[in-house]
PyMOL Python script that loads the backbone (N, CA, C, O; Angstrom):
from pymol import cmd

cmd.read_pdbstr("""\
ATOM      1  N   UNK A   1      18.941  -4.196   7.129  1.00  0.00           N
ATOM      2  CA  UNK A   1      17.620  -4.788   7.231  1.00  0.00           C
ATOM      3  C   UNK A   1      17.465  -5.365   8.631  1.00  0.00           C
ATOM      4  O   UNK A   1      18.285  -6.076   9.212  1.00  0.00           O
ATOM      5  N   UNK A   2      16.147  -4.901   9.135  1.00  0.00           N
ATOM      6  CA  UNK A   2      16.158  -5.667  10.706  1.00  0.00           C
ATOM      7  C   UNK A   2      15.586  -7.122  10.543  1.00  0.00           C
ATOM      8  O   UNK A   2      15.467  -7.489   9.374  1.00  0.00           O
ATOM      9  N   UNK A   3      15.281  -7.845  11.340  1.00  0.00           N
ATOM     10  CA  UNK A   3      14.538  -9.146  11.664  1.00  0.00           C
ATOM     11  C   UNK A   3      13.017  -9.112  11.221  1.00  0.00           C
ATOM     12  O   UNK A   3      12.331 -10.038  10.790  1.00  0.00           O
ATOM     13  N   UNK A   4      12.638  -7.619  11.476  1.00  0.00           N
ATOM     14  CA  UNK A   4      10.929  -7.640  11.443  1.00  0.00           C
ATOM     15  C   UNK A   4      10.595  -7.461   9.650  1.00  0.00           C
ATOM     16  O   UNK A   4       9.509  -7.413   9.073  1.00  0.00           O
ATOM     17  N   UNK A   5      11.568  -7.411   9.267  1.00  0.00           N
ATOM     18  CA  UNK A   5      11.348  -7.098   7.579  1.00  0.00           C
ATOM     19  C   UNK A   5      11.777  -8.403   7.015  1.00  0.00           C
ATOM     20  O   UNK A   5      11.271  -8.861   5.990  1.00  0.00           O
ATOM     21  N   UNK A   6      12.717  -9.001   7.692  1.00  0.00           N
ATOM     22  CA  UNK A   6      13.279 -10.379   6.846  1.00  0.00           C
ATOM     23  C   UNK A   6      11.838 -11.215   7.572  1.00  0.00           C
ATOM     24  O   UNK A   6      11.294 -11.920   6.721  1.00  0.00           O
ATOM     25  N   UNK A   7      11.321 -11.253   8.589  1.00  0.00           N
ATOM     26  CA  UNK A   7      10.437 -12.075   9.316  1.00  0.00           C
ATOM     27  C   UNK A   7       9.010 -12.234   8.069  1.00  0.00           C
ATOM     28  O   UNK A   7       8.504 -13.219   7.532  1.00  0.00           O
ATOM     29  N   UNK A   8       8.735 -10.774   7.978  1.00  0.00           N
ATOM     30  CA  UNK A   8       7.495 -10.696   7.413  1.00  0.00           C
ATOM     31  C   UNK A   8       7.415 -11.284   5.931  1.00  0.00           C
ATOM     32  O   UNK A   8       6.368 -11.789   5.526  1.00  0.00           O
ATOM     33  N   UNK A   9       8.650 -11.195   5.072  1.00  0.00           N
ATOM     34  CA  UNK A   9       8.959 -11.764   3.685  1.00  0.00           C
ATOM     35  C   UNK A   9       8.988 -12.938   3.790  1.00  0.00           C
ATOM     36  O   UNK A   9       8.422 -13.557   2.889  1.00  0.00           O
ATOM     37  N   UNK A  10       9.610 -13.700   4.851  1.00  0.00           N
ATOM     38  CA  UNK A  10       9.520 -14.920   5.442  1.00  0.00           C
ATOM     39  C   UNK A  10       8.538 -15.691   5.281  1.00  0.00           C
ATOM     40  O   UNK A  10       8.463 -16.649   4.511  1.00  0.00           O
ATOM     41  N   UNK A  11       7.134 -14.973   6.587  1.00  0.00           N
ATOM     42  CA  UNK A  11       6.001 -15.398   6.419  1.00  0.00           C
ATOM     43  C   UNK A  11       5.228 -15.209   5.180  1.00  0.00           C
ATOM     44  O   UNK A  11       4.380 -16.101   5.201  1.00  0.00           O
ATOM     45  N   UNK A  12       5.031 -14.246   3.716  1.00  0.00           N
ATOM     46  CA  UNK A  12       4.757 -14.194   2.647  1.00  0.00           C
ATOM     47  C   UNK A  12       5.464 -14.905   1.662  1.00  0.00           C
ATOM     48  O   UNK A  12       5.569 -14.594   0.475  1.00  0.00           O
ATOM     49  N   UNK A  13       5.961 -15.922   2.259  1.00  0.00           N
ATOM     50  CA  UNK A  13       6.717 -16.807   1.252  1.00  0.00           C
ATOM     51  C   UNK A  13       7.467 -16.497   0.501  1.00  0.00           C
ATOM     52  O   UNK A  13       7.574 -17.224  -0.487  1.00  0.00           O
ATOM     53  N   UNK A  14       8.404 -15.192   0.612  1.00  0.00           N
ATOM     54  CA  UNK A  14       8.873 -14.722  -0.679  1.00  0.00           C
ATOM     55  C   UNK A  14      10.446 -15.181  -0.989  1.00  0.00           C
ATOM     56  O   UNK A  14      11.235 -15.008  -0.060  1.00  0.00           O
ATOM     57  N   UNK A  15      10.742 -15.511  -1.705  1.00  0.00           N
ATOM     58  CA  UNK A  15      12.145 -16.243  -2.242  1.00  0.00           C
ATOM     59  C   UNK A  15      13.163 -15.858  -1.525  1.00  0.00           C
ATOM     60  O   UNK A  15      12.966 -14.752  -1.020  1.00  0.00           O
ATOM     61  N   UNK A  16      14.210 -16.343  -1.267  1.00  0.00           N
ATOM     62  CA  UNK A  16      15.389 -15.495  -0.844  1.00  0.00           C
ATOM     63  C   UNK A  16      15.971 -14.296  -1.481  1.00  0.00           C
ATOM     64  O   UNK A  16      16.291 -13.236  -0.943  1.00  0.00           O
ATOM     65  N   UNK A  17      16.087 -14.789  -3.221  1.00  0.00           N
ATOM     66  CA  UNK A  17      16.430 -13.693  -3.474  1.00  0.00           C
ATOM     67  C   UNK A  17      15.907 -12.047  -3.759  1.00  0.00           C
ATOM     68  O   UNK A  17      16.398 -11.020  -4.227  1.00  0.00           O
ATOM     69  N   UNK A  18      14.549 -12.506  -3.146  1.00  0.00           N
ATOM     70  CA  UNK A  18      13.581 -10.846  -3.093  1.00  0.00           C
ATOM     71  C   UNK A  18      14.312 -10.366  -1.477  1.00  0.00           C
ATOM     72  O   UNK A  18      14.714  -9.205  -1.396  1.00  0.00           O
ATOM     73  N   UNK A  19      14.420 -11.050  -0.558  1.00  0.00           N
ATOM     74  CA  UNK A  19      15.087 -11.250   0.962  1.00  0.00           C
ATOM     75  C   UNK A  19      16.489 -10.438   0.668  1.00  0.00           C
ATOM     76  O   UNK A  19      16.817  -9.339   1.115  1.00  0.00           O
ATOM     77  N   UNK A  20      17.151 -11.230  -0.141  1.00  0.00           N
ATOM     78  CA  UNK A  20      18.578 -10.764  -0.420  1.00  0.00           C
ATOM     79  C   UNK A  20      18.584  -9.102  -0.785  1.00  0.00           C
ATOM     80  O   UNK A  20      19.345  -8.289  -0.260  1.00  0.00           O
ATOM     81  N   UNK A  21      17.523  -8.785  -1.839  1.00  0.00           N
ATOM     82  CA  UNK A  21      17.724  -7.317  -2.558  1.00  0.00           C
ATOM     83  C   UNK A  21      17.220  -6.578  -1.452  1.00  0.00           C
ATOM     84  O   UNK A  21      17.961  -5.642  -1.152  1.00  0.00           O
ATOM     85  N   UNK A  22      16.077  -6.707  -0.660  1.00  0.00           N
ATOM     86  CA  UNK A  22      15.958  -5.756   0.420  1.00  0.00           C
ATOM     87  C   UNK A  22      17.013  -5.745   1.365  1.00  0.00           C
ATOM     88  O   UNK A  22      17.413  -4.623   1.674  1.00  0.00           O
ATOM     89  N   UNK A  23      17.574  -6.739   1.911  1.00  0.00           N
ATOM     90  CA  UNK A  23      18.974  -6.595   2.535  1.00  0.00           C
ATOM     91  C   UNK A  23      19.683  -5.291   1.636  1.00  0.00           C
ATOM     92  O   UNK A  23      19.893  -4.140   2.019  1.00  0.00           O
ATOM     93  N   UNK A  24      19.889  -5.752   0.656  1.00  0.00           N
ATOM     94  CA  UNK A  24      21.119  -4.790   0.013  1.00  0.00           C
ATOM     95  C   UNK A  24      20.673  -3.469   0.123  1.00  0.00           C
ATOM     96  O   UNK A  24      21.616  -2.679   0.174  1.00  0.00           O
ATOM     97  N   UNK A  25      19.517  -2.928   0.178  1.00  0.00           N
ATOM     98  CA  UNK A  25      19.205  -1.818  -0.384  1.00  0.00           C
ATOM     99  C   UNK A  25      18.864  -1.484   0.858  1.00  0.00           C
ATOM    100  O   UNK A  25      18.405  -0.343   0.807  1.00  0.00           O
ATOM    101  N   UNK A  26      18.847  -2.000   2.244  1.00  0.00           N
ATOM    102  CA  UNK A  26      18.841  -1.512   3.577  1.00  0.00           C
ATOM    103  C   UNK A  26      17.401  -1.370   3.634  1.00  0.00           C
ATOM    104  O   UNK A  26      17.103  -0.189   3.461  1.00  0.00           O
ATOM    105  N   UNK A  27      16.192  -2.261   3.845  1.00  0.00           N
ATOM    106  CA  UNK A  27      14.915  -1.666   3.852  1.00  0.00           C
ATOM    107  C   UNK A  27      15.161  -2.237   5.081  1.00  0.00           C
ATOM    108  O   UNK A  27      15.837  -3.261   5.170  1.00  0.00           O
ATOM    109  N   UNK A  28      14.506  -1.475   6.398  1.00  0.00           N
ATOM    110  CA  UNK A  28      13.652  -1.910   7.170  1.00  0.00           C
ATOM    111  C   UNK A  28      12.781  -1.643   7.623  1.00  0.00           C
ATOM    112  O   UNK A  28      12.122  -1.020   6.790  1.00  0.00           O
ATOM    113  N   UNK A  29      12.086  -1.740   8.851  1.00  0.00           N
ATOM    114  CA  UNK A  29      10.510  -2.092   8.876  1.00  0.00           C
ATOM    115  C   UNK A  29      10.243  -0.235   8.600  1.00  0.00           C
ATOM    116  O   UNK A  29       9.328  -0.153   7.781  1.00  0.00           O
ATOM    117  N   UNK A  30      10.604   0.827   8.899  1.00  0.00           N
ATOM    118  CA  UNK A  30      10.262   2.105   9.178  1.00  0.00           C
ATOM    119  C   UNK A  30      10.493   2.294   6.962  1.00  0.00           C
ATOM    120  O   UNK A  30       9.708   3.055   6.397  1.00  0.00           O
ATOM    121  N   UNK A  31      11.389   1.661   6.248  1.00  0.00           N
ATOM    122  CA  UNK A  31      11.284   1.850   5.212  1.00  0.00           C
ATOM    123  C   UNK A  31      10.342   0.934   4.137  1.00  0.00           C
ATOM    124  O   UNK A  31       9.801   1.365   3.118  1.00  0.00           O
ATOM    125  N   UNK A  32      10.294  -0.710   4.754  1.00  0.00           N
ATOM    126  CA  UNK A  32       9.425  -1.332   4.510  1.00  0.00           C
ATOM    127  C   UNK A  32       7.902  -0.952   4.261  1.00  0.00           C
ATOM    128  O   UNK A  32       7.310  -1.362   3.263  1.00  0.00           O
ATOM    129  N   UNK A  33       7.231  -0.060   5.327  1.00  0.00           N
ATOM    130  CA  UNK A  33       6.138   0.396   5.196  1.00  0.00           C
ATOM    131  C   UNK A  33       5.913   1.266   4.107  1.00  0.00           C
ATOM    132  O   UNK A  33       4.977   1.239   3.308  1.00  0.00           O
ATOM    133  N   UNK A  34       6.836   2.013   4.160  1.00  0.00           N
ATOM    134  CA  UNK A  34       6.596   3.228   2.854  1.00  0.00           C
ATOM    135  C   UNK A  34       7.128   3.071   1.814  1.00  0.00           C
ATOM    136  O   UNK A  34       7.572   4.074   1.255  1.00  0.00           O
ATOM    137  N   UNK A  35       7.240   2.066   1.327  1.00  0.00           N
ATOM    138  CA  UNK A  35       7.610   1.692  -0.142  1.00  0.00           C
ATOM    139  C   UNK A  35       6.502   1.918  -0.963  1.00  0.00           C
ATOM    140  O   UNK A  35       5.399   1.618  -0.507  1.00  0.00           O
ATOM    141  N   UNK A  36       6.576   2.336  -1.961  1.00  0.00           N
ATOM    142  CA  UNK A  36       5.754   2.494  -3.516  1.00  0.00           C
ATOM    143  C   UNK A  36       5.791   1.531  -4.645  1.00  0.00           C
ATOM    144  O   UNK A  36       6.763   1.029  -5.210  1.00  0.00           O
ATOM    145  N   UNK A  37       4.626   1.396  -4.831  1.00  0.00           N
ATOM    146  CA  UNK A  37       4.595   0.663  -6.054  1.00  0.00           C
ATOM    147  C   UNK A  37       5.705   0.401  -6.548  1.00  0.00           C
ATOM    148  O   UNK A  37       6.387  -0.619  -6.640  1.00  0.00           O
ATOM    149  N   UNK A  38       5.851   1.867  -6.982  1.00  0.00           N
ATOM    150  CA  UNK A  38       6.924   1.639  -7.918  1.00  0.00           C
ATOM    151  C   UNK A  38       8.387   1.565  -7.471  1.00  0.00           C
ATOM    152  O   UNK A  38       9.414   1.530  -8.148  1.00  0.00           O
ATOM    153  N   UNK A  39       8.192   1.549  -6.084  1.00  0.00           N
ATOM    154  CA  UNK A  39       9.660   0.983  -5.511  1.00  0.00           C
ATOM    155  C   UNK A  39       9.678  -0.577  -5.654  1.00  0.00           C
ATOM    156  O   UNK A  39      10.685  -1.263  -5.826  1.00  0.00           O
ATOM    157  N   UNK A  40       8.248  -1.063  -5.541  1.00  0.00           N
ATOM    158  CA  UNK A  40       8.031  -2.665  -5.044  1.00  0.00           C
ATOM    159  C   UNK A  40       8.910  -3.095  -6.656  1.00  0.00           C
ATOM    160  O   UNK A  40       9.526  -4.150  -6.810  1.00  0.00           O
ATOM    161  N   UNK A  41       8.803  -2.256  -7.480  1.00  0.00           N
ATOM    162  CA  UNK A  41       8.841  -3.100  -8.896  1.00  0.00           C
ATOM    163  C   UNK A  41      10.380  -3.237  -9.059  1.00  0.00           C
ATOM    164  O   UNK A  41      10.943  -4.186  -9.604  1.00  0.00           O
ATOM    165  N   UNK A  42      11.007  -2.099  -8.481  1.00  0.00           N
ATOM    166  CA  UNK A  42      12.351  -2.247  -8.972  1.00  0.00           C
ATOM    167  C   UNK A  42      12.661  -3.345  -8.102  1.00  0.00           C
ATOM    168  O   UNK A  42      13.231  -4.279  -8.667  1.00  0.00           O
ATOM    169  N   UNK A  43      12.384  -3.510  -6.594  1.00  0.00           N
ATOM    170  CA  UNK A  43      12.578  -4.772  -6.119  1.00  0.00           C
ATOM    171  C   UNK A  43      12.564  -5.998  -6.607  1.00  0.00           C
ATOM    172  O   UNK A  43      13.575  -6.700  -6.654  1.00  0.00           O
ATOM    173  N   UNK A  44      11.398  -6.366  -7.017  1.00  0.00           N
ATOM    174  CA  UNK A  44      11.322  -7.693  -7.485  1.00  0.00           C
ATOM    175  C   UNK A  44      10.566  -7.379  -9.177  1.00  0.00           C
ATOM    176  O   UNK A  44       9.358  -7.145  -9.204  1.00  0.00           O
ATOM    177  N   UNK A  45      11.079  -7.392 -10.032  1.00  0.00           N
ATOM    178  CA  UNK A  45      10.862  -7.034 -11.263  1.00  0.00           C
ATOM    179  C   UNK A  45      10.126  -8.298 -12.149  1.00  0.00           C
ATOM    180  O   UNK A  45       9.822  -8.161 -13.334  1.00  0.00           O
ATOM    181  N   UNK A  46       9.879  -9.618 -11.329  1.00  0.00           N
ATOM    182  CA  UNK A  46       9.065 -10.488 -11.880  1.00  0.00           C
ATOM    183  C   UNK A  46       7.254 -10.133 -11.561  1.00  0.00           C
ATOM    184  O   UNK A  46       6.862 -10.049 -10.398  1.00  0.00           O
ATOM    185  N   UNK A  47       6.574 -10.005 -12.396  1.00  0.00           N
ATOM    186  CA  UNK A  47       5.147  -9.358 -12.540  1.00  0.00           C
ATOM    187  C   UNK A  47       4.480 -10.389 -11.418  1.00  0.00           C
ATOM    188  O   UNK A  47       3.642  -9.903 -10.657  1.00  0.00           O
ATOM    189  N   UNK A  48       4.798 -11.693 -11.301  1.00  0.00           N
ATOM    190  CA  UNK A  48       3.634 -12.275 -10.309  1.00  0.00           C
ATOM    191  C   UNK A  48       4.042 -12.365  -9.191  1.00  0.00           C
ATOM    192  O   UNK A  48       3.159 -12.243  -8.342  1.00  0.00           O
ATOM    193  N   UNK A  49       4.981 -12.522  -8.843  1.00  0.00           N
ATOM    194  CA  UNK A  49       5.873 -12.187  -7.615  1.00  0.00           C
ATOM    195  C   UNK A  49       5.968 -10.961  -7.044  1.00  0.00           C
ATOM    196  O   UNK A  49       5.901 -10.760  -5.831  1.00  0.00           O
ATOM    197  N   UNK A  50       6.182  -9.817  -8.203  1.00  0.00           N
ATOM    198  CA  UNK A  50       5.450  -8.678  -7.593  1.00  0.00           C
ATOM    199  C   UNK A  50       4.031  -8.330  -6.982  1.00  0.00           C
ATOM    200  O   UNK A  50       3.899  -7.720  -5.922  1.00  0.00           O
ATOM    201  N   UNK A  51       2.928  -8.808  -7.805  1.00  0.00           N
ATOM    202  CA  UNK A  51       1.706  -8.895  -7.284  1.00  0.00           C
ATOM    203  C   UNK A  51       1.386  -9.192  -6.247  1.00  0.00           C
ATOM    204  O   UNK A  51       0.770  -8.459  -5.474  1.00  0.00           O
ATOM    205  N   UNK A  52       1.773 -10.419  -6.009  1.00  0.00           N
ATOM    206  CA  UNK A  52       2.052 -11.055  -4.608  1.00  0.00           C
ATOM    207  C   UNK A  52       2.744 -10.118  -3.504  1.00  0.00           C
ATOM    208  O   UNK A  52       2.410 -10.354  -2.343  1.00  0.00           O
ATOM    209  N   UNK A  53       3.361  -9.427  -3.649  1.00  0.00           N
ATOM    210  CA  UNK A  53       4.201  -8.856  -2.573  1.00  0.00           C
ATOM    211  C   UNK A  53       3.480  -7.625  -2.238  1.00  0.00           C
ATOM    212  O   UNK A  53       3.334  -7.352  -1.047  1.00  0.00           O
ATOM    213  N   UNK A  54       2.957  -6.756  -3.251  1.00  0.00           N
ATOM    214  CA  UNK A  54       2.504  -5.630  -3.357  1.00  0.00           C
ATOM    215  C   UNK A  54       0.720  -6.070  -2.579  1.00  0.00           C
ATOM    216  O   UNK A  54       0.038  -5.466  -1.750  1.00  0.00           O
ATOM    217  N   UNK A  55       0.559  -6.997  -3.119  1.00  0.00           N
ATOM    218  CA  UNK A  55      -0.736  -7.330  -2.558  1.00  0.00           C
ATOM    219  C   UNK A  55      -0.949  -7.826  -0.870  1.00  0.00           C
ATOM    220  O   UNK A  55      -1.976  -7.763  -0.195  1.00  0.00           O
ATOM    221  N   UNK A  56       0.193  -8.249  -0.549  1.00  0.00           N
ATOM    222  CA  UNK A  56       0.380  -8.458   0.600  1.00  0.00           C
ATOM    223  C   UNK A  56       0.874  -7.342   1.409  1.00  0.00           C
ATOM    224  O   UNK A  56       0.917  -7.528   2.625  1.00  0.00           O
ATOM    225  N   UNK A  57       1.272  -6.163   0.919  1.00  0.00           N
ATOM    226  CA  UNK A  57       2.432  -4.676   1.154  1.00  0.00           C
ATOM    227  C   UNK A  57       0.863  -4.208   1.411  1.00  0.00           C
ATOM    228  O   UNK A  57       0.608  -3.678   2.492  1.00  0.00           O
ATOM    229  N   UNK A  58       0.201  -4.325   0.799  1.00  0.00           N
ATOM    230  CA  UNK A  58      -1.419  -3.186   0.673  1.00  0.00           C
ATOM    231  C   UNK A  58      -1.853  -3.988   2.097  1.00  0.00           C
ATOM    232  O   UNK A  58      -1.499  -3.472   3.158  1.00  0.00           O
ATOM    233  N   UNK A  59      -2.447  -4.966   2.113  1.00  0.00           N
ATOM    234  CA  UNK A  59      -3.364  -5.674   3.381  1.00  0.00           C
ATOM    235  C   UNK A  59      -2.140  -4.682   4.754  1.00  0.00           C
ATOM    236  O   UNK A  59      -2.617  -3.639   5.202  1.00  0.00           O
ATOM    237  N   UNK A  60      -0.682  -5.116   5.279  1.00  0.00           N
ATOM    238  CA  UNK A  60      -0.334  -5.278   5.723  1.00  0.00           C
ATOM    239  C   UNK A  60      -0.436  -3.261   6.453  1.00  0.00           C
ATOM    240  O   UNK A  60      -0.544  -2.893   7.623  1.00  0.00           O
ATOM    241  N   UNK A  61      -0.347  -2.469   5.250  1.00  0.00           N
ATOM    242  CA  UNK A  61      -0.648  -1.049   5.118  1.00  0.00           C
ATOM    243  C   UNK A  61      -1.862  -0.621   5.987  1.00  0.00           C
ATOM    244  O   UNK A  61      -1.851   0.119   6.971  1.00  0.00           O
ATOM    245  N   UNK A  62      -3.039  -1.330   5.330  1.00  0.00           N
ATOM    246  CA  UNK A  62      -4.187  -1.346   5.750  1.00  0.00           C
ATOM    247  C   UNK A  62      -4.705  -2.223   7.915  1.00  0.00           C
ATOM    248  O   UNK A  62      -5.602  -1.932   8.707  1.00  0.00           O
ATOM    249  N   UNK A  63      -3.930  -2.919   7.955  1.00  0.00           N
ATOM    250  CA  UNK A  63      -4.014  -3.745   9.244  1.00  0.00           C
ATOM    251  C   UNK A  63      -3.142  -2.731   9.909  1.00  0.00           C
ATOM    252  O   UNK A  63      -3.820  -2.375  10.872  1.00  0.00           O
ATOM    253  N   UNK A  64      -1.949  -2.025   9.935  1.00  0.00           N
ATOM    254  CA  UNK A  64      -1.447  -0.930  10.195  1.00  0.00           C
ATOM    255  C   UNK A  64      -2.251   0.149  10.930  1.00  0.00           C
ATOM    256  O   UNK A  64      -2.382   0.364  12.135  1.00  0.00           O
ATOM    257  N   UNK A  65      -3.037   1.117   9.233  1.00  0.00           N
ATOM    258  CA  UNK A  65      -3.716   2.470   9.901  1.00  0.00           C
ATOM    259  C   UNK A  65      -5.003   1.376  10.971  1.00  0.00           C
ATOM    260  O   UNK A  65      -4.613   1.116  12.109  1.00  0.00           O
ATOM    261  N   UNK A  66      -5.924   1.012  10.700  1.00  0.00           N
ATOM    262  CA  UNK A  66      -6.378   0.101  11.554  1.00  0.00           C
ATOM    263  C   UNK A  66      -6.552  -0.030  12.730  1.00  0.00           C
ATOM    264  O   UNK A  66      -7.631   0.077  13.312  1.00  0.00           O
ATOM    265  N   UNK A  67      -5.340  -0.315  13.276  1.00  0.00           N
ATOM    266  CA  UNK A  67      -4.329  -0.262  14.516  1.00  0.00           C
ATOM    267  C   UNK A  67      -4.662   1.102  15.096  1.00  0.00           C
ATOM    268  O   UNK A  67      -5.530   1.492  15.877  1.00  0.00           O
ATOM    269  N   UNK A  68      -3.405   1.844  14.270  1.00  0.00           N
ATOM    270  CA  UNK A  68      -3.323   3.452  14.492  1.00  0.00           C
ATOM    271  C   UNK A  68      -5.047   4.438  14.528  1.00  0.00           C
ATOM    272  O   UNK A  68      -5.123   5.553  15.044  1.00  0.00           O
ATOM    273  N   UNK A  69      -5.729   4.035  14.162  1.00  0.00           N
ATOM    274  CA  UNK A  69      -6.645   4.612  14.183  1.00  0.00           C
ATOM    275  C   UNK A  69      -7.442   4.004  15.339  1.00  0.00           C
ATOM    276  O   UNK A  69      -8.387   4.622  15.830  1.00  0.00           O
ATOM    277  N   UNK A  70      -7.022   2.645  15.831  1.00  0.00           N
ATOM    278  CA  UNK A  70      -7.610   2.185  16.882  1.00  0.00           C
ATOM    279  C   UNK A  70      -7.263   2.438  18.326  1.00  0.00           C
ATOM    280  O   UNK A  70      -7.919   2.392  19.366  1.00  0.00           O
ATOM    281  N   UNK A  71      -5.919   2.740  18.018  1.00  0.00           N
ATOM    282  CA  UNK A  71      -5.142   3.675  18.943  1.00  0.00           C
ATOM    283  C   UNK A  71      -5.494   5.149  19.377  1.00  0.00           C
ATOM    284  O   UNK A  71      -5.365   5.682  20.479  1.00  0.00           O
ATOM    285  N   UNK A  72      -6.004   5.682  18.124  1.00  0.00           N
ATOM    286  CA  UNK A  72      -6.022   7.173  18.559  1.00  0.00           C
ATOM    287  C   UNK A  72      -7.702   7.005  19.450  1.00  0.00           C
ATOM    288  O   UNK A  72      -7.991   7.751  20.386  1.00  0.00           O
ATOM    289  N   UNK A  73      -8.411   6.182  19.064  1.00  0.00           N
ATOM    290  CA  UNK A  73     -10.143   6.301  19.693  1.00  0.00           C
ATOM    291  C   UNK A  73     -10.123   5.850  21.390  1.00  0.00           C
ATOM    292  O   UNK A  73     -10.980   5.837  22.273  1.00  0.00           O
ATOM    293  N   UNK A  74      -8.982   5.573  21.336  1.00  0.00           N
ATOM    294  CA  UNK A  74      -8.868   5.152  23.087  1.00  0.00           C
ATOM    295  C   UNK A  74      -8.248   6.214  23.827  1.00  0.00           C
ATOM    296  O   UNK A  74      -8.409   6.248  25.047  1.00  0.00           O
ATOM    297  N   UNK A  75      -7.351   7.350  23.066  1.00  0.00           N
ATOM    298  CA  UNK A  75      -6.708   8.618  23.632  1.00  0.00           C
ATOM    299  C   UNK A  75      -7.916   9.552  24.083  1.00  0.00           C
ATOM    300  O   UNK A  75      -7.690  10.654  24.582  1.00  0.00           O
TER     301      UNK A  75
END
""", "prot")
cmd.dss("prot")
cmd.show_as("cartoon", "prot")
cmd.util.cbc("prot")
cmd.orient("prot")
């Protein structure tokens, strides 16, 4: 796990031990992004804590293409 994945869980308030399981399972930011739903669930398997994460995983998705699409109109 790099810094920019423990950083961002950080700033979403999310527990250590949601911190801890992405450590284990090696997410970082290039795997962070492309997680699925239904990856988010095996992660953190508590329903509101998931919500929370997934809901914050969607905005963060979205501020992303955003970007990238703001990128490509200046090429």
């Amino acid at each position: 796990m790099d810094t920019w994945t423990v950083s961002k869980l950080e700033e979403w308030q999310m527990p250590e031990h949601v911190i801890v399981k992405c450590k284990e399972e090696g997410i970082d930011k290039s795997a962070f992004l492309t997680l699925t739903e239904s990856m988010i669930k095996e992660l953190v398997p508590m329903m509101g804590l998931r919500s929370k994460l997934y809901n914050k995983h969607v905005e963060l998705k979205i501020q992303c293409e955003n970007i990238h699409d703001n990128n490509l109109e200046a090429v």
